[in-house]
VMD Tcl script that draws the C-alpha trace (Angstrom):
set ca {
  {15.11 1.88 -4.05}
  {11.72 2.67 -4.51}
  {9.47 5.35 -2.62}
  {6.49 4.16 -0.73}
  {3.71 5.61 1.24}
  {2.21 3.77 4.27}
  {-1.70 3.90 4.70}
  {-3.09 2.49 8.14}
  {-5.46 3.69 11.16}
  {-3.06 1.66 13.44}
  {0.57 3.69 14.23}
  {2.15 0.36 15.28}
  {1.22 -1.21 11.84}
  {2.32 1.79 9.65}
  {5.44 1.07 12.06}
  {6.19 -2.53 11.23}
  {5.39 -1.68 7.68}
  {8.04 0.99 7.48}
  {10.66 -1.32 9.35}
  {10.31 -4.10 7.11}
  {10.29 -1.67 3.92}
  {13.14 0.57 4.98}
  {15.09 -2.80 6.21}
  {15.11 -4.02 2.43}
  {16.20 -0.87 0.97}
  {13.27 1.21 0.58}
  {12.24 4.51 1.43}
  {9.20 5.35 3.16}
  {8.35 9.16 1.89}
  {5.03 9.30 3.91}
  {2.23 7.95 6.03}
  {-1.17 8.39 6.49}
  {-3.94 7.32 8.60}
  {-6.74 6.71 6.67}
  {-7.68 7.12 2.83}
  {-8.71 10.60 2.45}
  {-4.97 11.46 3.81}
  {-3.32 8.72 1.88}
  {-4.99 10.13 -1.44}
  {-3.86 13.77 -0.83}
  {-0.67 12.26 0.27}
  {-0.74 10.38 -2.69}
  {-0.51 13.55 -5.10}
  {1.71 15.43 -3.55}
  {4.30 12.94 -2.91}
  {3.96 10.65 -6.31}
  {5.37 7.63 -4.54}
  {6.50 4.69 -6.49}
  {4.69 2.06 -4.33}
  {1.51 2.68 -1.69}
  {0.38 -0.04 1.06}
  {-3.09 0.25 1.56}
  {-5.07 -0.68 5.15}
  {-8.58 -1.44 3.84}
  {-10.76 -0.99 7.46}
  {-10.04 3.04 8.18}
  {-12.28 5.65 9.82}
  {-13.09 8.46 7.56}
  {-12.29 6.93 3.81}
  {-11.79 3.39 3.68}
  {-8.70 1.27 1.75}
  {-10.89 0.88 -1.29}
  {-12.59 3.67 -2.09}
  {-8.99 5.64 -1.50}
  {-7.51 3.05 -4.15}
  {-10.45 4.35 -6.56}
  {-9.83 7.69 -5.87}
  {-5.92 7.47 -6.85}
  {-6.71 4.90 -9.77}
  {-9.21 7.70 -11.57}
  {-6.19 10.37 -11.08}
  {-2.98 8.00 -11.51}
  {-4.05 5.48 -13.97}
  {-0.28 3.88 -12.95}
  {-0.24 3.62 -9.38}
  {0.88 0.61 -8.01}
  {-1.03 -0.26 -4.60}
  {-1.15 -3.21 -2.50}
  {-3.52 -3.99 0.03}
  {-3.32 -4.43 3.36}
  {-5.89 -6.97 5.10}
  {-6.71 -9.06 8.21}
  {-7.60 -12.31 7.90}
  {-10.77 -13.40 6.59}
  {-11.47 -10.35 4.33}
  {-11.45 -12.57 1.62}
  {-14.37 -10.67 -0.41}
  {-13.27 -7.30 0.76}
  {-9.65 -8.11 -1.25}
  {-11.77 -8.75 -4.52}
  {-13.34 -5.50 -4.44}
  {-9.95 -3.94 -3.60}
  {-8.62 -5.42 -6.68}
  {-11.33 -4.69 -8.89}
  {-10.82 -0.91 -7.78}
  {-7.18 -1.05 -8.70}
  {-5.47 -2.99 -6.50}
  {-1.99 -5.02 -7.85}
  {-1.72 -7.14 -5.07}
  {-2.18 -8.14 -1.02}
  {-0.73 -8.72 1.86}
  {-2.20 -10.42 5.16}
  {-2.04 -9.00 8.85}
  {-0.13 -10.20 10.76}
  {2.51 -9.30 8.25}
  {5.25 -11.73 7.22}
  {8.34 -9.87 6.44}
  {9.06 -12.49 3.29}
  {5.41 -11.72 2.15}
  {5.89 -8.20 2.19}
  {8.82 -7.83 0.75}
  {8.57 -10.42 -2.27}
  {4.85 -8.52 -3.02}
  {6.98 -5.51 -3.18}
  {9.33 -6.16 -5.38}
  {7.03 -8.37 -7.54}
  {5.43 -5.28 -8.57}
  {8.51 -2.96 -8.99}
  {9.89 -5.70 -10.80}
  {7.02 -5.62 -13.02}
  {7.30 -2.24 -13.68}
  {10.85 -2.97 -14.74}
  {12.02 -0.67 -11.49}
  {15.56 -2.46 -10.20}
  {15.16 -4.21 -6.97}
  {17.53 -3.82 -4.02}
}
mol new
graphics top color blue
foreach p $ca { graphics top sphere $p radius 0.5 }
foreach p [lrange $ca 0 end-1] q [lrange $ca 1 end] { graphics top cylinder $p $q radius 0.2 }
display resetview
């Protein structure tokens, strides 16, 4: 089981996120509602895993990713996009990024990028 933190402006997406998460054995140890939260959030609660909106009010997705990166060189984030953010999912990668998902989310999608990453990491799966 791994420990993830849910970053989005929207309370019904955080929501579906956490369903579909805690649904395939994970635990969600936090939320936050835009990146300046998400990266205090981020050091105090060390979470295995973050999902990462990238359009927030007050710190956006990517510069939140940067932030985190340049503290935890081993943080393992996936974005979070809408359709059509095509060049906004390049810079998220470049800033540390491991993978994405698209809104509206597919609970397949989410899952697999999930535990494609802990997987890499050579974290057991449930």
């Amino acid at each position: 089981m791994a420990t993830i933190l849910v970053v989005d402006d929207a309370a019904f997406m955080r929501m579906m996120l956490k369903s579909i998460l805690q649904k395939s054995g994970h635990e969600v140890v936090g939320e936050a509602e835009n990146g300046a939260v998400a990266v205090e959030k981020y050091a105090m609660l060390k979470p295995d895993l973050v999902t990462m909106d990238i359009t927030m009010p007050v710190m956006e997705g990517i510069e939140a990713v940067r932030l985190i990166r340049a503290n935890h060189s081993d943080a393992r984030i996936i974005m979070c996009s809408a359709m059509g953010q095509q060049g906004m999912i390049i810079q998220a990668i470049q800033a540390g990024a491991k993978d994405f998902i698209v809104k509206p989310f597919q609970e397949d999608r989410v899952i697999e990028s999930v535990n494609k990453l802990l997987k890499a990491e050579g974290r057991p799966v449930p």
